[in-house]
C-alpha positions as CSV (number, residue, x, y, z in Angstrom):
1,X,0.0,0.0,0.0
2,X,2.9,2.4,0.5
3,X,3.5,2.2,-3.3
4,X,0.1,3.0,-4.2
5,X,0.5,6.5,-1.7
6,X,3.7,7.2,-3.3
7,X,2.5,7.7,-6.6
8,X,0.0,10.4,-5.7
9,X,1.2,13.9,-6.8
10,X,-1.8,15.7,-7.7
11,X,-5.9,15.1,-7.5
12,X,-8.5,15.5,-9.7
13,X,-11.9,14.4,-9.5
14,X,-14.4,15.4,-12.1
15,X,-16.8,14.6,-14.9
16,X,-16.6,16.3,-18.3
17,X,-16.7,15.3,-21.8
18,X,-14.0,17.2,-24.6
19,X,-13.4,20.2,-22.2
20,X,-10.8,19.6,-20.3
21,X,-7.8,22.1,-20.7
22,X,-5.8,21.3,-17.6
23,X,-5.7,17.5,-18.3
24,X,-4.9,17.8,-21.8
25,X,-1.4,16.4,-21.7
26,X,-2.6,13.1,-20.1
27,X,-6.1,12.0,-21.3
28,X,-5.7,9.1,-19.3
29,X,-6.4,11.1,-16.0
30,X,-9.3,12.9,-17.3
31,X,-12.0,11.3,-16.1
32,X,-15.6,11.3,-18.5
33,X,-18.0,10.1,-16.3
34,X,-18.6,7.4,-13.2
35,X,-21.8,4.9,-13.1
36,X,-22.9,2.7,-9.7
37,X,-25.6,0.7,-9.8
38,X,-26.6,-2.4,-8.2
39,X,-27.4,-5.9,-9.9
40,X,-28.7,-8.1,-6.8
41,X,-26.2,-8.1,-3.9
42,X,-23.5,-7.1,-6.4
43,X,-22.6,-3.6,-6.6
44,X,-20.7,-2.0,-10.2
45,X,-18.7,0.9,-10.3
46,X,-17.3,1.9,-13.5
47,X,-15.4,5.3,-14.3
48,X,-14.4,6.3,-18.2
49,X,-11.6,8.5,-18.9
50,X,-9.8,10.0,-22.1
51,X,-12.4,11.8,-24.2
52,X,-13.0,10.9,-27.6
53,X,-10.4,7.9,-27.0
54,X,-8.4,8.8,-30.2
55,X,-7.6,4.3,-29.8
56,X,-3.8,4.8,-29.4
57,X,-3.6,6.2,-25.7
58,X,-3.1,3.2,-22.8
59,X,-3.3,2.2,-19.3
60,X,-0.1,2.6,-17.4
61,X,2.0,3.2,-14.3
62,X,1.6,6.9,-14.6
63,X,-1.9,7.2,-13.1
64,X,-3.7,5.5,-10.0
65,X,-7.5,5.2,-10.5
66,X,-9.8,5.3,-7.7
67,X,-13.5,4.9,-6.8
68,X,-14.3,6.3,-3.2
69,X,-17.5,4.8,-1.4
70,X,-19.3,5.8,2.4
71,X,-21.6,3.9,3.4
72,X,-24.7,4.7,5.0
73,X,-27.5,4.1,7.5
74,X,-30.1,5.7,5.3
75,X,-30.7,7.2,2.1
76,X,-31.4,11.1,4.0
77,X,-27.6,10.1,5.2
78,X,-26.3,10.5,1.5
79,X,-25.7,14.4,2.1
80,X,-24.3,15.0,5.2
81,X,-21.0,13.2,6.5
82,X,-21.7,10.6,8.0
83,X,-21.3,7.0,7.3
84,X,-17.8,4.4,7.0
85,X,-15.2,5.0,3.8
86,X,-14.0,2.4,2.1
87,X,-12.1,2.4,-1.6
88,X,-11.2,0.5,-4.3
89,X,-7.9,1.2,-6.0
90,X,-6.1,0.4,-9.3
91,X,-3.0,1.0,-10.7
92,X,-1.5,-0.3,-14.1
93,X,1.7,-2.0,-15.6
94,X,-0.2,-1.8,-18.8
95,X,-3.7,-2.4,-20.4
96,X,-2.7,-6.0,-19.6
97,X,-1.6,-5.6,-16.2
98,X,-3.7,-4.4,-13.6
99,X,-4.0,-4.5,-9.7
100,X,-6.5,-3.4,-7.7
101,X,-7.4,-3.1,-4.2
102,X,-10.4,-2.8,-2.3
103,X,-9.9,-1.3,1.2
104,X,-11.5,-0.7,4.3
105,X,-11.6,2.5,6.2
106,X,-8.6,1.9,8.7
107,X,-6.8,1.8,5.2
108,X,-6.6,-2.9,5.1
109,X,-7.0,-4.1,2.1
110,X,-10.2,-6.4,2.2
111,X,-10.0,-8.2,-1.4
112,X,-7.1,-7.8,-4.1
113,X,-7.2,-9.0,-7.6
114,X,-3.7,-8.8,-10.1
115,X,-3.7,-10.0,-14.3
116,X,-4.9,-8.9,-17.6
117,X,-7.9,-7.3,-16.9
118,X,-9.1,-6.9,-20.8
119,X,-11.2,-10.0,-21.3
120,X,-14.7,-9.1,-21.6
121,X,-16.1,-11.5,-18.7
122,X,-13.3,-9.9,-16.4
123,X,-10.7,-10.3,-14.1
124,X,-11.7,-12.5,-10.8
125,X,-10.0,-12.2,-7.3
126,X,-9.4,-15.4,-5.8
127,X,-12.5,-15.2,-3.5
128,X,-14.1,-14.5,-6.0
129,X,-15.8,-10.9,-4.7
130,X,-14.3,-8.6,-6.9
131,X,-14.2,-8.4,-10.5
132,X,-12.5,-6.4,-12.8
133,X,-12.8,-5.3,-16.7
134,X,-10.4,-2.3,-18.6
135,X,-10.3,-1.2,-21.8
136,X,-11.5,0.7,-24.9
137,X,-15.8,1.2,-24.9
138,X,-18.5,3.3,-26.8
139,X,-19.0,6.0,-24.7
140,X,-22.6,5.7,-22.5
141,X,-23.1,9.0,-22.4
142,X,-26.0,10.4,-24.8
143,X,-25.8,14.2,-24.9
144,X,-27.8,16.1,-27.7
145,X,-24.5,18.8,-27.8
146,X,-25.9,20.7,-30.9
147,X,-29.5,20.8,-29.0
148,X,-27.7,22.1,-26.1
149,X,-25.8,24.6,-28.0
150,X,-29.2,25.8,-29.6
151,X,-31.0,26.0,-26.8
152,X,-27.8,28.8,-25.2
153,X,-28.2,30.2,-28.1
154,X,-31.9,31.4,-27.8
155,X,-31.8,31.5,-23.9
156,X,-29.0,34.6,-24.1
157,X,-32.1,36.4,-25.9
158,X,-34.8,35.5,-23.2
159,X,-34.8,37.7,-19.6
160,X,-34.9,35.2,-17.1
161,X,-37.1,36.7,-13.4
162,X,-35.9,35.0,-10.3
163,X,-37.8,33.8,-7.3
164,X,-36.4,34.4,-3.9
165,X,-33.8,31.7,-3.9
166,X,-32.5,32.4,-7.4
167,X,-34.5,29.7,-9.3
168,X,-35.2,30.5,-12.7
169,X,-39.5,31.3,-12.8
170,X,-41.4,29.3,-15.3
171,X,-43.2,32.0,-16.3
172,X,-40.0,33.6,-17.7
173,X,-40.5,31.8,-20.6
174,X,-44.1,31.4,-22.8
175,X,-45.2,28.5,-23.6
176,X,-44.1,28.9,-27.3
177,X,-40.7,29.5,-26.7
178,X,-41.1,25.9,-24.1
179,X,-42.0,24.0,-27.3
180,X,-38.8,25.0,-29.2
181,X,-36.6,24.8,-26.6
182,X,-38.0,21.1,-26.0
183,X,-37.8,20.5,-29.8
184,X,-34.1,22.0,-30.0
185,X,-32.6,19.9,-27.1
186,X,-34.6,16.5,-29.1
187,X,-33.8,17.1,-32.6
188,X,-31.1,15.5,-34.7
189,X,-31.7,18.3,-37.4
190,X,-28.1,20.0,-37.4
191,X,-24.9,20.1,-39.4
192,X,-22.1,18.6,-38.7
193,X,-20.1,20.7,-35.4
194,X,-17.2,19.4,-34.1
195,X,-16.6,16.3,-32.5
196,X,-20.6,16.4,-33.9
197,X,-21.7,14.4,-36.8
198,X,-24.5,16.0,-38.6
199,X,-27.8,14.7,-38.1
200,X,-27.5,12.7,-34.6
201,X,-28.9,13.3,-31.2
202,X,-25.9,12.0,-29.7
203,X,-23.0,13.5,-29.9
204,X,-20.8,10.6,-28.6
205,X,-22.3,7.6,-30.0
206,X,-19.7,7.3,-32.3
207,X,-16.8,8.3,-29.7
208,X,-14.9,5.9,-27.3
209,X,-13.5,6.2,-23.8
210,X,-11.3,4.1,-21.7
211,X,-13.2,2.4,-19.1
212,X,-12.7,0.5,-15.6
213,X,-15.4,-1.7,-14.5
214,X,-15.8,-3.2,-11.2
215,X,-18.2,-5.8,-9.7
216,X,-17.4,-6.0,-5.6
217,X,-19.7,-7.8,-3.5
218,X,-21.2,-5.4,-1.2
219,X,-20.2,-6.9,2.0
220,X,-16.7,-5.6,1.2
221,X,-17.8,-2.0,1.2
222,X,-21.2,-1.9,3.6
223,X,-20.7,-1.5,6.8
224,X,-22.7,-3.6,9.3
225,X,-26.3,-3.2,8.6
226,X,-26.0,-0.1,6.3
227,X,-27.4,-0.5,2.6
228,X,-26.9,2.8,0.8
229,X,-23.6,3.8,-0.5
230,X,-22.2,7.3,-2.1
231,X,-20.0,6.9,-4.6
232,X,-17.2,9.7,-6.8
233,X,-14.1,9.0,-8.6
234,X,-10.9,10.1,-8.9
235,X,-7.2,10.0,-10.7
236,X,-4.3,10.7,-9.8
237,X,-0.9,11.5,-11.5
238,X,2.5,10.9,-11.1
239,X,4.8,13.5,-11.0
């Protein structure tokens, strides 16, 4: 484990999609998005990083991946901060080399898996409790980016009132102007606007990422009786 706290430099957790300035010089580290969900008594966690995967970047020694969870008594626990940490770690040799921790809040690891992590069932521990996939994905995320960028475009003409706690009023904009908003942020009607194809509703179906996908049991990251967990992500670089 002293290895693994060696290698952090710098922090960053985020999610963005083809905007990120300050990570530029190492996709790798910039992460796209994180997804948990649970399927039974199994819990996945999967992050994707490198926008528009251009297919030549890798996994590698340079960056430690990690997906930090708190568990909680009850779901009205999931803003404050309360609840137990736990964490599961990765770091890479190479997109065929992987190892990853899973570890408790007194900082033990709990479960540990090692190998080529790129089949598409996964990597297994030897408990079997945790496995892990990485590698290169269609990107999940559906975002109408030409909608969007309509939609800006006619809001900087519309005067937006305010209720008391800065919340945009409804009846700032008629019911005509609802419609096309609506219809911008659903159509597929626009040229072609970089990354953009023309004619699509989603910008990124036709983009990759780099993704890490975990299946723990959630016994390794509950604590005692507690069933709801908050989950974020973060990389971090070498120097």
């Amino acid at each position: 484990m002293l290895g693994l706290g060696a290698l952090i430099s710098t922090r960053v957790h985020a999610a963005d999609h083809l905007d990120s300035d300050s990570l530029a010089g190492n996709p790798m580290a910039d992460i796209n998005d994180v997804y948990a969900w649970m399927s039974g008594t199994k819990l996945n966690l999967a992050m994707t990083v490198s926008p528009a995967d251009v297919g030549t970047l890798t996994f590698g020694p340079s960056v430690q991946y990690a997906f930090h969870l708190t568990s909680k008594a009850a779901l009205t626990d999931l803003g404050t901060a309360s609840g137990t940490g736990s964490a599961v770690v990765c770091t890479f040799a190479s997109n065929t080399s992987v190892q990853c921790w899973v570890v408790n809040a007194d900082g033990v690891a709990v479960d540990y898996v090692t190998g080529d992590p790129s089949a598409t069932a996964g990597l297994k521990s030897a408990d079997g409790k945790m496995t892990v996939f990485a590698g290169r994905r269609s990107d999940p995320f559906f975002f109408n980016l030409s909608g969007f960028r309509a939609v800006v475009t006619a809001l900087d003409s519309i005067v937006l009132q305010s209720d008391a706690a800065g919340c945009p009023l409804e009846s700032s904009v008629s019911a005509t102007t609802a419609t096309t908003l609506r219809l911008d942020l659903k159509g597929a009607n626009y040229p072609a606007a970089a990354p953009c194809p023309a004619n699509t509703a989603d910008c990124f179906a036709g983009l990759n990422v780099m993704a890490i996908v975990v299946q723990l049991d959630a016994s390794l990251v509950n604590s005692g009786t507690n069933t709801f967990l908050a989950v974020w992500g973060s990389t971090h670089q070498g120097a």
